[in-house]
C-alpha positions in Angstrom: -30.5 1.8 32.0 -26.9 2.4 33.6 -26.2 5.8 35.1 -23.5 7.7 36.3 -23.9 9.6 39.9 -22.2 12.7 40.6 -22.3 14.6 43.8 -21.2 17.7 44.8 -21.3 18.6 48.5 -20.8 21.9 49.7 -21.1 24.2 52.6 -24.3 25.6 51.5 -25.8 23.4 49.0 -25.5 19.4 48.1 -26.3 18.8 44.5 -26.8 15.3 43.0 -27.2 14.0 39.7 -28.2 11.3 37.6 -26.4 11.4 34.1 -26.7 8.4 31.3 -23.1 7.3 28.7 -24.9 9.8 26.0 -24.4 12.6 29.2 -27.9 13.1 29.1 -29.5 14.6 32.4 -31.7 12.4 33.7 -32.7 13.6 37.4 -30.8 16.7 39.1 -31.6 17.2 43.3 -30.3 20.8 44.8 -30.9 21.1 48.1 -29.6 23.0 51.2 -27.0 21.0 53.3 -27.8 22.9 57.0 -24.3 22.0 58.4 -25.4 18.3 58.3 -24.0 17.0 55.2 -24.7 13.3 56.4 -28.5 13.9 56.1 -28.4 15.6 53.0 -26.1 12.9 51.6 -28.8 9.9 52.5 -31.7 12.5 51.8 -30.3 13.7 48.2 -29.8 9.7 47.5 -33.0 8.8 48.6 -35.2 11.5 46.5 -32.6 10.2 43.3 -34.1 6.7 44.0 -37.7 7.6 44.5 -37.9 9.9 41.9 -36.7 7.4 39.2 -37.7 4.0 41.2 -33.7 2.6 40.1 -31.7 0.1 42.7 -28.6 0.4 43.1 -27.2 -2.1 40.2 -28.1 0.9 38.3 -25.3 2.5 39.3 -22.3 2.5 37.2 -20.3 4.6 39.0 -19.9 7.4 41.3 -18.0 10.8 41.3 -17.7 12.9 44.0 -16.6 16.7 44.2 -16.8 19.8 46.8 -15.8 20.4 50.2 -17.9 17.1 51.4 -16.2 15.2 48.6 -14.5 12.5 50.8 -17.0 12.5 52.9 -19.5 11.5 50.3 -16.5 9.4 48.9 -17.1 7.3 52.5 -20.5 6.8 52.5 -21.5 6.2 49.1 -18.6 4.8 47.8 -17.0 7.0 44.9 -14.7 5.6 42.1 -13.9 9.4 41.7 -12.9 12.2 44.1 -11.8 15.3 42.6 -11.7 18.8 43.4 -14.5 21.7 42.7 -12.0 23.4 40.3 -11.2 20.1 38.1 -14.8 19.0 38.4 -16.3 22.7 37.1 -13.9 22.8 34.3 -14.9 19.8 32.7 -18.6 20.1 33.1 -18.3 23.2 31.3 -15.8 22.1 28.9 -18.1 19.5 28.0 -21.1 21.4 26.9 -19.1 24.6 25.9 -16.1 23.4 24.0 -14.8 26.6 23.4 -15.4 27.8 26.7 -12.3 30.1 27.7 -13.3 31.7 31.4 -15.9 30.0 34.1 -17.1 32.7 36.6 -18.6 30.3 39.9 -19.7 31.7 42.6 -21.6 29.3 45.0 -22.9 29.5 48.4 -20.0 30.5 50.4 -17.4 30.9 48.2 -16.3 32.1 44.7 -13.9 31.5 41.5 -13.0 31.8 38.2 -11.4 29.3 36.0 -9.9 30.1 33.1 -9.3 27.1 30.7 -7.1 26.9 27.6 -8.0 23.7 25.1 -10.4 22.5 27.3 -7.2 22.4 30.1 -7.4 24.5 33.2 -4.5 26.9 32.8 -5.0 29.0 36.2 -7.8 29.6 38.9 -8.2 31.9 41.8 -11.0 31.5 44.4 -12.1 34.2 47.6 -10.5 34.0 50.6 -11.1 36.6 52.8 -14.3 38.3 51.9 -17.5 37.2 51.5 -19.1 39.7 49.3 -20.7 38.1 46.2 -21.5 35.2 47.1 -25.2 32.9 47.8 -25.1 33.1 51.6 -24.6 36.8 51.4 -27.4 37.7 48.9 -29.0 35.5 50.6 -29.0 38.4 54.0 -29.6 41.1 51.8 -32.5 39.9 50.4 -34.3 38.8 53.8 -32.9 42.4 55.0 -35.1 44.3 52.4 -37.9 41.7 52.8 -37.5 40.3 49.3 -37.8 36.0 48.5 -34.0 35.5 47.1 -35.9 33.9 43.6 -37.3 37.6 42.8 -34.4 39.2 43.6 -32.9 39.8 39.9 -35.9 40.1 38.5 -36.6 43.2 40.4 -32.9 44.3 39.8 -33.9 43.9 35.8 -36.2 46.4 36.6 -33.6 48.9 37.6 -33.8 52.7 35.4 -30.8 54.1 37.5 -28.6 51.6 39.8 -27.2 53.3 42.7 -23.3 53.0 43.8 -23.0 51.3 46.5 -19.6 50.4 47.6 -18.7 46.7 46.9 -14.9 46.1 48.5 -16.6 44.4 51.4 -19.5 43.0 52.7 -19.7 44.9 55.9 -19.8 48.2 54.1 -22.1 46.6 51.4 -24.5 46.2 53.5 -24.1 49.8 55.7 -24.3 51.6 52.4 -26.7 49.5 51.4 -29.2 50.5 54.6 -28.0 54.4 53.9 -29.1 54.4 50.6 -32.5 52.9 51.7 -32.9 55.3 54.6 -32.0 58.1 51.7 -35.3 56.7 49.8 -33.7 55.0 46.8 -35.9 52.9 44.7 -36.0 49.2 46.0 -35.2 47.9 42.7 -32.4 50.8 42.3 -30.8 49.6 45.3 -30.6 46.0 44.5 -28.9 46.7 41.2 -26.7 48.7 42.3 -26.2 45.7 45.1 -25.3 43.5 42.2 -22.9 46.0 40.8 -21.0 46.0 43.5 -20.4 42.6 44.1 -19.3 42.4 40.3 -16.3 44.7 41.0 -15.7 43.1 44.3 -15.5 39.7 42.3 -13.3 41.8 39.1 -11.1 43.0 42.0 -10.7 40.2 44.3 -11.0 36.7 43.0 -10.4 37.6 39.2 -7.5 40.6 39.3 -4.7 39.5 37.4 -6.4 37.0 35.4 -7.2 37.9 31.4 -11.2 37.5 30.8 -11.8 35.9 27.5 -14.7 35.2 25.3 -16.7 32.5 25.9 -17.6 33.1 29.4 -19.7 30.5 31.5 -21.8 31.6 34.4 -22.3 28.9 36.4 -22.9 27.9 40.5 -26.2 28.5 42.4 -25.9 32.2 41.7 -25.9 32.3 38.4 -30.1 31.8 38.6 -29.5 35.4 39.6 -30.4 37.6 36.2 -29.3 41.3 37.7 -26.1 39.2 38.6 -25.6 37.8 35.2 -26.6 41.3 33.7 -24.0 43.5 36.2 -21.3 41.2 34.6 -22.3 41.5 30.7 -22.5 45.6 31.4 -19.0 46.0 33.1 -17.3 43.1 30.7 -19.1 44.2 27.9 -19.0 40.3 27.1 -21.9 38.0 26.5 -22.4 35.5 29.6 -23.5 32.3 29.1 -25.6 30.4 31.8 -25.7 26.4 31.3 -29.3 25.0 31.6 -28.0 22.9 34.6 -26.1 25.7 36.0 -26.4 25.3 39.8 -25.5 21.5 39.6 -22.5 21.9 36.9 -20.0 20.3 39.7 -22.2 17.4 40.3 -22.2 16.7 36.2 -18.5 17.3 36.2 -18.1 14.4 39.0 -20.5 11.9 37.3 -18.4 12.7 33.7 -15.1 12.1 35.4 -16.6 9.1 36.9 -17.7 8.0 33.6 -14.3 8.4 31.9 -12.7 6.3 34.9 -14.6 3.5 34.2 -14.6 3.5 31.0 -10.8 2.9 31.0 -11.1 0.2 33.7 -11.6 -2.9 34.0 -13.3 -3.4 37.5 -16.5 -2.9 39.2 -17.5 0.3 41.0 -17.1 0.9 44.4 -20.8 2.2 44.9 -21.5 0.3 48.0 -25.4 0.3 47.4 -28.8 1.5 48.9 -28.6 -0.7 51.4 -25.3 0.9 52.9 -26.6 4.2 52.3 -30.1 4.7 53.6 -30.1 2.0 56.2 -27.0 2.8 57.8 -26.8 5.2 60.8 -23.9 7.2 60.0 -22.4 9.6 63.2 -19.8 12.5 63.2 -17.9 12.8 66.2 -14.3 15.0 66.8 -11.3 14.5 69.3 -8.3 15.8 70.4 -5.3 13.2 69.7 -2.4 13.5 72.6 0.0 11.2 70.9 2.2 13.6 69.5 2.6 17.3 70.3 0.2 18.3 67.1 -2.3 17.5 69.6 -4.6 17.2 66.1 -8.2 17.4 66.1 -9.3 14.4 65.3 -12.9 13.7 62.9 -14.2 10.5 62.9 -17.0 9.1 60.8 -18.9 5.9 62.4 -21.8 3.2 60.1 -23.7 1.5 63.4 -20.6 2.5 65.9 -18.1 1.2 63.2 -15.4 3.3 62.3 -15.0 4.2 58.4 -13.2 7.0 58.1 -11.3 9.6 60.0 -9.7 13.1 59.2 -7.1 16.0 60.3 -4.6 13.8 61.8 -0.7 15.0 60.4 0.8 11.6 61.0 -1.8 9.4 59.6 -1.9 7.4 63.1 -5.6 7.3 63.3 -6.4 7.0 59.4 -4.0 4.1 59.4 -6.3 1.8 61.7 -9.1 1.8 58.7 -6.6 -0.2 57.2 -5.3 -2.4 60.2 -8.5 -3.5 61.7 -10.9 -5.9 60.2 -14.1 -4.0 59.9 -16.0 -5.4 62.9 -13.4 -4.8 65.4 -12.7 -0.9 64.0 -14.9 0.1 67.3 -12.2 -1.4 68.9 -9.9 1.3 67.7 -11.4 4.3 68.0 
């Protein structure tokens, strides 16, 4: 069987997935990057391979997608690089024709997408706060001594959420504490947690923008159900949840990888298992004093090799991928 591989690497978690021409799901992997997105790209690759015993002729082509998308573009090879915004709208698009508004909120950052025929029409993601998002339940959670997995559950079991004031995570959290130190009900508190970051996302990433039936829940926390509920109560809106929800960029890569190559005529660019798992890929920054920029360099190394670099303005470094014949790049760097 051919399949289609998308991956999605983020700041939080890398997602990988297996998908067939019919788009059925044939092997997801979520698993936590931990600031090395290197090992979770040959890790996530490796348990994709074991778990399904496929080589790489298998491979019919590669998407890639998230903040680690040209990184994973590098090492593994991708005939598609697009963005987390272009790569959630289709995924849900796909499964949810009539899908109209895609609330994502990830590991470290947030948005909503609101699409129009199918088409993205506008977006808006967080940037400046926090609040709302995996990494920062994530705190809360290990604050009241509660595994992150039973964390809406409990808020389900909520008679009388408290307020707790959601217009930043800092006071979040102290209000938060207050309200346990005032005896509140654990499960109380933890609605009224989810609440909060519900208007902090209404406010924030989604003001201005017109919410419209149907609505897609998707991301890492959407597995959260006091989440999902907090937004049906204050929308007064069915949310929808996707049965692959916390890998819907991944499946949005591997379609748009799928299309590509569909209207192509050439091979992937999937450069193989051997490239991937046996390679020993390296990360190392610099400062460049060519120019005044003074730009901080990233370079990416295969065995001491050059393959990549990043962050220079003028191009200067990036252009000696190009100008150097692949056994002298060490040369060059």
């Amino acid at each position: 069987m051919q399949y289609y591989l998308g991956v999605d690497i983020g700041s939080v978690s890398s997602n990988f997935v297996l998908m067939s021409e019919n788009m059925q799901i044939h092997r997801k992997v979520y698993l936590r990057t931990q600031g090395n997105p290197v090992k979770a790209i040959k890790e996530g690759y490796e348990a994709l391979k074991s778990s399904l015993n496929i080589i790489g002729d298998s491979i019919k082509a590669v998407g890639s997608t998230g903040s680690g998308r040209h990184l994973a573009a590098v090492l593994m090879g991708a005939d598609v690089v697009k963005n987390e915004i272009t790569a959630h709208a289709v995924a849900a698009s796909s499964f949810y024709p009539e899908a109209r508004t895609i609330l994502e909120i990830g590991g470290q950052d947030s948005k909503i997408i609101i699409l129009r025929n199918g088409i993205v029409n506008d977006f808006a993601m967080n940037t400046v706060c926090a609040a709302g998002t995996g990494s920062f339940l994530d705190q809360q959670a290990a604050r009241l001594n509660i595994a992150i997995e039973q964390f809406g559950d409990l808020a389900l079991k909520s008679r009388q959420p408290v307020r707790i004031a959601g217009r930043c995570g800092v006071f979040a959290e102290s209000d938060m504490v207050h309200k346990q130190q005032m005896g509140y009900p654990v499960e109380d508190i933890i609605m009224g947690l989810c609440e909060a970051l519900v208007r902090n996302y209404l406010n924030n990433v989604a003001s201005g923008k017109k919410i419209e039936d149907i609505i897609i829940f998707q991301g890492g926390v959407a597995a959260n159900a006091g989440l999902r509920k907090a937004f049906e109560k204050v929308l007064k809106l069915p949310i929808h949840v996707p049965e692959n929800f916390e890998v819907m960029g991944a499946i949005g890569a591997a379609i748009l990888a799928m299309e590509k190559m569909n209207n192509a005529e050439k091979e992937t660019c999937f450069k193989g298992d051997s490239f991937i798992l046996e390679g020993d890929f390296k990360t190392s920054s610099m400062e460049c004093k060519g120019c005044p920029n003074q730009c901080e360099v990233v370079c990416i190394k295969r065995n001491e090799k050059a393959l990549a670099f990043w962050g220079d303005r003028c191009k200067k470094w990036e252009a000696t991928i190009k100008a150097y014949p692949e056994e002298d790049r060490q040369l060059s760097v």
